[in-house]
C-alpha positions as CSV (number, residue, x, y, z in Angstrom):
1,X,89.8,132.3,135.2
2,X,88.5,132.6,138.5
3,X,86.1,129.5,139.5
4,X,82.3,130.4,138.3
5,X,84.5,131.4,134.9
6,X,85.7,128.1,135.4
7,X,82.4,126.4,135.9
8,X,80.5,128.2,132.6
9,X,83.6,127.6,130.9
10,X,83.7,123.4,131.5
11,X,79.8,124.3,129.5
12,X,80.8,126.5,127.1
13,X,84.2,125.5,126.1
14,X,85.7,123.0,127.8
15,X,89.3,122.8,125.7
16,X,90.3,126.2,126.6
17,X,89.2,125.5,130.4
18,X,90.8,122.8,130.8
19,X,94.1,124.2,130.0
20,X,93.2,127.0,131.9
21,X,92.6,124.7,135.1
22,X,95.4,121.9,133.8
23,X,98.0,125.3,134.7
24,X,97.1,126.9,137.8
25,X,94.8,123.7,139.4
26,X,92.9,124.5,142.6
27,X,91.7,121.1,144.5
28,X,89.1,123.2,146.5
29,X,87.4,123.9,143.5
30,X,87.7,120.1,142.4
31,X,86.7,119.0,146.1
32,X,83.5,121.5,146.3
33,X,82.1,120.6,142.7
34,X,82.4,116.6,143.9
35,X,80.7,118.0,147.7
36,X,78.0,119.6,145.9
37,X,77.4,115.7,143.4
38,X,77.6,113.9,146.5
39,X,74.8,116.4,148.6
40,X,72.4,115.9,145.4
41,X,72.8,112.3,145.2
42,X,72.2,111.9,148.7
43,X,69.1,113.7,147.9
44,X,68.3,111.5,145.2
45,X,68.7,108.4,147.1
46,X,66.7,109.9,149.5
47,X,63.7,110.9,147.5
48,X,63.6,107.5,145.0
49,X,63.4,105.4,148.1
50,X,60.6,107.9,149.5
51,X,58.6,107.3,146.2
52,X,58.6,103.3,146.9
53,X,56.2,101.6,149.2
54,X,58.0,98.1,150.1
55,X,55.7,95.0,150.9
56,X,56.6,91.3,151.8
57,X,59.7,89.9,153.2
58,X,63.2,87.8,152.7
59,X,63.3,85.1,154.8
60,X,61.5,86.0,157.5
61,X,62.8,89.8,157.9
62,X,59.9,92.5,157.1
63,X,59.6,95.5,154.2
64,X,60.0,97.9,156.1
65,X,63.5,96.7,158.0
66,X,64.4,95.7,154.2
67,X,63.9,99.4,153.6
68,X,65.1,101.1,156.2
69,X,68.7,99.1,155.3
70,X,68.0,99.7,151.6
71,X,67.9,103.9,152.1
72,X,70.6,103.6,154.3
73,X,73.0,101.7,151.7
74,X,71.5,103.9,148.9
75,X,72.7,106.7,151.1
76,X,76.2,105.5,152.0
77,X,76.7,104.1,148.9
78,X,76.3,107.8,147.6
79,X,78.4,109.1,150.0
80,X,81.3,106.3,148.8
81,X,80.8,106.3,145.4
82,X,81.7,109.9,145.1
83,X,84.1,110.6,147.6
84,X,86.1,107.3,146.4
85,X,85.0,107.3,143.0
86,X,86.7,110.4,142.8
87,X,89.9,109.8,143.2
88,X,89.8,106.4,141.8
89,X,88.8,107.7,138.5
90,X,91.4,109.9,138.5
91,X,94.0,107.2,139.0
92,X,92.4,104.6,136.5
93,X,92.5,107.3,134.0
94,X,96.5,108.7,135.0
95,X,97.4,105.3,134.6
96,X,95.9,104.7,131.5
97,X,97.4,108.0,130.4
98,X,100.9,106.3,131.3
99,X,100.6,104.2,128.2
100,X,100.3,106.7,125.7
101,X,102.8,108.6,127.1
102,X,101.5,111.2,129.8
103,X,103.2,113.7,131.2
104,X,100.5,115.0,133.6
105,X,100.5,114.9,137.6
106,X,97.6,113.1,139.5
107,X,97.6,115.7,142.3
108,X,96.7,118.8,142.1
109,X,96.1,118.9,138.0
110,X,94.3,115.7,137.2
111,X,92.1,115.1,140.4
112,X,91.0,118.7,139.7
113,X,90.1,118.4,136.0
114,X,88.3,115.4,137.1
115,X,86.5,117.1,140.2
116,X,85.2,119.6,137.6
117,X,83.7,117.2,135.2
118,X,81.7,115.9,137.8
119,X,79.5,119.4,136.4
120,X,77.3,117.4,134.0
121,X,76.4,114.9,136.7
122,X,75.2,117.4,139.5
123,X,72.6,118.4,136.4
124,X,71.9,115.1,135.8
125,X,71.1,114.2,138.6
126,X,68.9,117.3,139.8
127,X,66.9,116.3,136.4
128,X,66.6,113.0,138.0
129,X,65.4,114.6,141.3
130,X,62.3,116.3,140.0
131,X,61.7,113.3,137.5
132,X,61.2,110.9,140.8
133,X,58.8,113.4,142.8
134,X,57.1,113.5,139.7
135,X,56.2,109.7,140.3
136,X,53.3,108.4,141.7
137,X,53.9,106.1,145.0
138,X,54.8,102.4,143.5
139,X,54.7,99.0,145.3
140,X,57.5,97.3,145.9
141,X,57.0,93.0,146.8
142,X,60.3,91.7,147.5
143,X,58.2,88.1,147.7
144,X,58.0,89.1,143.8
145,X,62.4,89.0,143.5
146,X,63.6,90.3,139.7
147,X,59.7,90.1,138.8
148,X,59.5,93.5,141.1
149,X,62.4,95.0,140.0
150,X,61.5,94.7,136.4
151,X,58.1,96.5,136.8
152,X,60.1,99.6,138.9
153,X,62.4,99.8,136.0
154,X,59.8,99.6,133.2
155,X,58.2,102.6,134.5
156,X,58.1,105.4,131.7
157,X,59.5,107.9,134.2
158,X,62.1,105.4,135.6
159,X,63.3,105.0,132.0
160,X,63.2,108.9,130.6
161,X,65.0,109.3,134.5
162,X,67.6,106.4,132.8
163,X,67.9,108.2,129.4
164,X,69.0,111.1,131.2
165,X,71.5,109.6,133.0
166,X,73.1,108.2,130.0
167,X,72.8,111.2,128.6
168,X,74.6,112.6,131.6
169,X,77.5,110.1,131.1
170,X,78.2,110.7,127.7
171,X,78.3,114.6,128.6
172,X,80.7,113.9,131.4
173,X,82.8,111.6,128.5
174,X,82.8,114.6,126.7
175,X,84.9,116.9,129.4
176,X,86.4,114.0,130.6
177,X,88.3,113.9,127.3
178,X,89.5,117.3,127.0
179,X,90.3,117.1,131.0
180,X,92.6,114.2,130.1
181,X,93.9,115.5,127.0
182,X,95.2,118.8,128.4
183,X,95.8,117.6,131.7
184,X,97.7,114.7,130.9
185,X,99.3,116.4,127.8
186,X,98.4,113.5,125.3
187,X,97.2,113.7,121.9
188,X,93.5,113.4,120.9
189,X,93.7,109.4,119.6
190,X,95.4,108.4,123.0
191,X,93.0,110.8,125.4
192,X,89.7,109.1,123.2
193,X,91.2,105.6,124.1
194,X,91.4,106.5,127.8
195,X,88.2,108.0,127.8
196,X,86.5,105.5,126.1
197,X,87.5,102.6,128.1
198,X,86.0,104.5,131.1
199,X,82.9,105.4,129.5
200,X,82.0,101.6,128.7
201,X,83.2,100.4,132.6
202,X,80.6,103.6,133.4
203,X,77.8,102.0,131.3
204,X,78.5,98.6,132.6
205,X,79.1,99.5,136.2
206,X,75.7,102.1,136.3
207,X,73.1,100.7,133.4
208,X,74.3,96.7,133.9
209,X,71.4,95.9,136.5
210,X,68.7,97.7,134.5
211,X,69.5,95.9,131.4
212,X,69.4,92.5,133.0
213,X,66.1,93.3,135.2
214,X,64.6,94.3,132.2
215,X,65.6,91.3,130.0
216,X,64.9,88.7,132.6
């Protein structure tokens, strides 16, 4: 397969591409699906910061030096998250592998399954894109503490824009299975376990904060 075979093929039938990828593993292709994630949530950093008009202060230091430094950690944190993420993913879930008895390679085969099933998540997060320039301008008070961050997440976009990403995550699950399955050569019982211990870190690492601003 060559690599837009590749890409339709993670969509359309991920088993047989994975295999497909698991024997002749290219990293570039890994690395430029994970370049392309990082560009878009960049962008989305970007834009949902954009769509935020910050008010009040922290002891003593204004909004809009709040904001500034909160774009430019929503920004790097992007950039970090996927670049590391990326391989550390990878390693969590070769390791994992280990105990059911893997016989897969971390570099090239696995970080390349895993590059690819970062294909869900560039959606995703386009989706997300459009949702938040679809957003009217809302205020911000950091005076206000988990009081302001409740009303941002309660918005009905913010929400449909946090469906989506969960719906996102268990897409990526999906892949990620058969990625690990063929790529570390396990059965299906042993590659769901792996899998599923990373989905639930996912949904407690990404969704942790909304839940508890929203239950506060």
């Amino acid at each position: 397969m060559n690599f837009v075979e590749r890409i339709t093929g993670m969509i359309t039938k991920p088993d047989e591409t994975t295999k497909d990828i698991a024997k002749e593993p290219r990293i570039e292709e890994g690395l430029m699906i994970v370049g392309i994630y990082m560009i878009f949530m960049i962008l989305a950093a970007y834009f949902s910061f954009s769509r935020v008009k910050y008010t009040g202060s922290i002891q003593g230091i204004e909004a809009s030096t709040l904001a500034m430094y909160m774009m430019l950690g929503g920004v790097i944190g992007a950039i970090i998250t996927v670049l590391i993420g990326w391989p550390i993913i990878t390693g969590v879930a070769h390791v994992l592998s280990m105990f059911f008895g893997a016989d897969g390679k971390f570099y090239p085969n696995m970080l390349t399954l895993i590059g690819y099933t970062a294909i869900p998540l560039i959606i995703v997060t386009i989706i997300s894109i459009a949702l938040t320039l679809m957003m009217p301008v809302t205020v911000y008070d950091f005076s206000q503490g988990m009081q302001a961050a409740k009303a941002t997440y309660g918005n009905p976009i913010t929400i449909l824009s946090t469906i989506v990403s969960l719906l996102g995550s268990i897409w990526t699950a999906y892949m990620m299975f058969y990625a690990v399955k063929n790529g570390e050569k396990l059965d299906a019982k042993g590659a769901l376990i792996v899998v599923g211990l990373l989905f639930i870190a996912n949904l407690l690492l990404t969704f942790g904060s909304v839940i508890l601003a929203l239950l506060m």
